[in-house]
C-alpha positions as CSV (number, residue, x, y, z in Angstrom):
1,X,-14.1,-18.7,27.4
2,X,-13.7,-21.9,29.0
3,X,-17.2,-23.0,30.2
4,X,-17.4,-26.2,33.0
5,X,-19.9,-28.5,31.7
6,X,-21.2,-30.6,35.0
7,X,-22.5,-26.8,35.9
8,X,-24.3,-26.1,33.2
9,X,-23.3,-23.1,32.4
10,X,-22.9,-24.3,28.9
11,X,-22.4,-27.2,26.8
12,X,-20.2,-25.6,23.7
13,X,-16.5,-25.5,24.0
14,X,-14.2,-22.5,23.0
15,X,-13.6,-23.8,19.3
16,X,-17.4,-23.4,18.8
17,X,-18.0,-21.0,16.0
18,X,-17.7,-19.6,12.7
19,X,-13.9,-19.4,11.3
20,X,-12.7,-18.3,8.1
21,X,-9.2,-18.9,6.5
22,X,-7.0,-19.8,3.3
23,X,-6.1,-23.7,2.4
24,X,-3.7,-25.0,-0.2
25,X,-3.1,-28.6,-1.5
26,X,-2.2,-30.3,-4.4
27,X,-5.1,-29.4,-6.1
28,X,-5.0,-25.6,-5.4
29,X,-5.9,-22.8,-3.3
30,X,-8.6,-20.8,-1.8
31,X,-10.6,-19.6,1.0
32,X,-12.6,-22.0,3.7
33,X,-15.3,-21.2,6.0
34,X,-15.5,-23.6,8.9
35,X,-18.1,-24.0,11.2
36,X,-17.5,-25.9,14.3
37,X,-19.1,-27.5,17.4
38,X,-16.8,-28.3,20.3
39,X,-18.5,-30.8,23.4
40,X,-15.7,-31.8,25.3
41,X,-12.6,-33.1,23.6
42,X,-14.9,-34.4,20.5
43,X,-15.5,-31.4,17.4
44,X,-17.9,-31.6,14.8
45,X,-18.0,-29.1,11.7
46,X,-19.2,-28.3,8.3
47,X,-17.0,-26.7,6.2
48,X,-17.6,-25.2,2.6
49,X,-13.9,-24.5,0.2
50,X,-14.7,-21.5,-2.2
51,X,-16.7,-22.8,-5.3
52,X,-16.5,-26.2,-3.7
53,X,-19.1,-28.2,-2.3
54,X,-19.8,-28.3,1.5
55,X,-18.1,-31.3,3.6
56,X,-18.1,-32.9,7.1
57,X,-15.6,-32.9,9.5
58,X,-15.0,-34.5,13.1
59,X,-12.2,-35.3,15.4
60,X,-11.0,-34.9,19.0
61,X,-8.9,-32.1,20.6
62,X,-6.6,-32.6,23.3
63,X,-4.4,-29.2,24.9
64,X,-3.4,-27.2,21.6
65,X,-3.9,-29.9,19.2
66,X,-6.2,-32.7,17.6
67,X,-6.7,-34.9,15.0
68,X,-10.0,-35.0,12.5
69,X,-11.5,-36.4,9.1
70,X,-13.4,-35.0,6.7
71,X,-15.7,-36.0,4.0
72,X,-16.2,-33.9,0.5
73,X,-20.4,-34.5,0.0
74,X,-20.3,-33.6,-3.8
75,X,-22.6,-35.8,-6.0
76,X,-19.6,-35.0,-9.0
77,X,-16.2,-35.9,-7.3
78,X,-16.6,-36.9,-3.2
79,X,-13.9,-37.5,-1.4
80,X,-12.0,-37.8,2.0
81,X,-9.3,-36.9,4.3
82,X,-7.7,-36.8,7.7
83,X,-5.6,-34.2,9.0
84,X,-4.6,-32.4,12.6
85,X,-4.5,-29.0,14.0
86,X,-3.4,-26.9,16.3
87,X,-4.7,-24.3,18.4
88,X,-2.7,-21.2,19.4
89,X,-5.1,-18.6,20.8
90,X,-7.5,-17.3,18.6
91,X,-5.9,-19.0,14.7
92,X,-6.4,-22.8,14.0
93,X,-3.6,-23.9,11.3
94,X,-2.8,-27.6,10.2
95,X,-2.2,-30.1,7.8
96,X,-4.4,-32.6,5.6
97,X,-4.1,-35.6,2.9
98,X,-6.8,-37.3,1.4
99,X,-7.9,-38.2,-2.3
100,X,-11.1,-37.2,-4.2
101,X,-12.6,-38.2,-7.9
102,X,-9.5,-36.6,-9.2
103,X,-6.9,-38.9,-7.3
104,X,-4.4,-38.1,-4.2
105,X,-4.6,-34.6,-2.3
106,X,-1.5,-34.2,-1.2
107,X,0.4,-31.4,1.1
108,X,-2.7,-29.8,2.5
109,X,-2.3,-26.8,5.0
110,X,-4.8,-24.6,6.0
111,X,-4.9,-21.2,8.6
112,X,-7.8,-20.3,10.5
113,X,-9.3,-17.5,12.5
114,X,-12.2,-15.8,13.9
């Protein structure tokens, strides 16, 4: 539910939340669990890939889509990326690049629900 801010009714957006979902790169595949905090157009999240280390994300959403980056916080292979993502009721998909200890991550996607 869509929530207006200046009443303070509440200061989470819709995205906020726990989501769970498949990704697949260059390096592989495997499950994600995301979880995100949505303040106006601005997200925040930590995400965690299955056997991987946890990560940061942030971006912006505008309408059904937004843009973010992310950061791998492993002590043994760190890395980064930027992707986007759309929103189409209650699934987040999208696409990512980035590069890690291991070199370039290419042809991310990833799907997303509640």
């Amino acid at each position: 539910a869509f929530h207006d801010t200046k009443t303070g009714k509440s200061s989470q957006g819709p995205l906020s939340g726990t989501w769970y979902g498949t990704y697949r790169d260059s390096g592989g595949t495997g499950r994600i669990t995301l979880v995100l905090l949505q303040k106006g157009p601005e997200i925040q999240g930590i995400l965690r890939l299955q056997g991987g280390a946890p990560g940061s994300l942030e971006g912006k959403i505008e309408g059904g889509q937004g843009s973010f980056t992310l950061h791998a916080v492993s002590e043994k292979c760190p890395g980064s990326g930027r992707g986007t993502v759309r929103i189409e009721g209650s699934k987040l998909s999208g696409q990512y690049r980035g590069q890690d200890c291991r070199g370039a991550i290419d042809g991310g996607a990833f799907e997303l629900g509640r």
